[in-house]
C-alpha positions, -999 to 999 in steps of 0.1 A, spaced: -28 -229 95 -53 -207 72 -80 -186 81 -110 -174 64 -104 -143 50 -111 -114 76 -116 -75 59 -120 -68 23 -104 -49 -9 -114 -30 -37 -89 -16 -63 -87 9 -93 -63 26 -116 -62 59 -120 -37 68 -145 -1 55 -131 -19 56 -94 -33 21 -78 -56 28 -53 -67 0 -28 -93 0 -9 -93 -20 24 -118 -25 54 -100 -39 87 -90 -54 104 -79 -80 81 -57 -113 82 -28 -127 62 -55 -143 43 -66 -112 29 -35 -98 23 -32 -125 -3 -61 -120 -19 -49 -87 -21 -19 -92 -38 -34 -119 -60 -62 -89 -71 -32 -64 -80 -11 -84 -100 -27 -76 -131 -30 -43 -125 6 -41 -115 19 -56 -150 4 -30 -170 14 0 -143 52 -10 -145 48 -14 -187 34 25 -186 61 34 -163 71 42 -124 36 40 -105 27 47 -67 0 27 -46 -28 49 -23 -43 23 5 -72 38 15 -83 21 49 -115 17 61 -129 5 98 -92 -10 113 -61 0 106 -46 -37 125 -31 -69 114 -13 -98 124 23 -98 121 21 -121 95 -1 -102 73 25 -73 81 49 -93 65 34 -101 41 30 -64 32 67 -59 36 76 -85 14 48 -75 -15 64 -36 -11 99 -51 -19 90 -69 -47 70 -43 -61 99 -16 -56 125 -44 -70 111 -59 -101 78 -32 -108 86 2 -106 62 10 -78 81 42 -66 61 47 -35 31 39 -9 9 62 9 -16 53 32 -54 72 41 -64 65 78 -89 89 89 -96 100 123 -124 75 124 -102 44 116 -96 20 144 -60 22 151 -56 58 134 -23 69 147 -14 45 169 -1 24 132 19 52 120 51 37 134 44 4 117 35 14 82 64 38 86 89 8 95 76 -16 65 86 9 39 120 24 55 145 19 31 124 2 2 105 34 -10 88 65 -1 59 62 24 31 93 37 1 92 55 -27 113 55 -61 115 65 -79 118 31 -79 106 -4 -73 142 -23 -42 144 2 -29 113 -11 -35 117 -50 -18 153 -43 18 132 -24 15 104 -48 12 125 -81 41 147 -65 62 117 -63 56 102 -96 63 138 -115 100 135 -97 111 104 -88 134 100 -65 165 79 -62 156 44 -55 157 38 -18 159 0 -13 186 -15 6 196 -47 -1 
C-alpha cells in the first residue's frame, strides 16, 4: 500500500559534501523521493571522488520501519557502487525524537560506513570534511 508523502527534503552540494535537508516525521514515501532527488547528485559526487552525506533533520527525527529500511538499503548501495564514505546526521535539541534515535541511525550504518551525530550543521561539515581528507578502510560487510 502507498502513502502520500509525509515530511520533506531539500538537498545541495557543497564541494564532495551532500547535504539533505529533511523535516519529519516522514514515511517510506518520502524516503523515495529522497533517493530519487539524490541520484543525480550522487553520479557526479562519485566521478569527483569519495564523498560523505550530512542529514540535517528538521521537526521529527521518526520513521516507519520501512522507511528505515529503506535508508539501510540506499546507505549500502551508496557505500558499494558510489563512494559515499560516510553519513552524519544533525538532530538538535529541538528535534522530536533527539536522542532517543541515536541507537537506530547508529545500527543502519554499523558495518557499511562511518556514522556521527551532532547537534549542528558546522559540527557536521567539521566530521564530514575530516573523514573525506583520510578515508578510512572500507567498512562494509558483506
Amino acid at each position: 500500500m502507498s502513502f502520500r508523502t509525509h515530511g520533506s527534503v531539500a538537498i545541495q552540494e557543497e564541494g564532495q559534501i551532500l547535504i539533505a535537508r529533511i523535516a519529519g516525521p516522514w514515511n517510506a514515501e518520502l524516503i523515495a523521493e529522497y533517493q530519487q532527488l539524490m541520484h543525480a547528485h550522487v553520479v557526479a559526487l562519485a566521478a569527483r571522488g569519495p564523498w560523505g552525506l550530512i542529514i540535517e533533520i528538521s521537526g521529527a527525527a521518526l520513521c516507519p520501519p520501512d522507511a528505515l529500511e529503506r535508508i539501510r538499503s540506499g546507505a549500502r548501495e551508496h557505500a558499494r557502487n558510489w563512494r559515499r564514505a560516510c553519513t552524519c546526521y544533525v538532530i538538535g535539541p529541538d528535534v522530536e525524537g533527539y536522542r532517543i534515535t541515536d541507537r537506530i541511525w547508529r545500527d543502519i550504518y554499523a558495518g557499511v560506513m562511518p556514522v556521527e551525530i551532532v547537534e549542528t550543521h558546522d559540527a557536521a561539515v567539521r566530521w564530514t570534511a575530516q573523514q573525506l581528507a583520510t578515508p578510512p578502510a572500507p567498512v562494509l560487510q558483506e
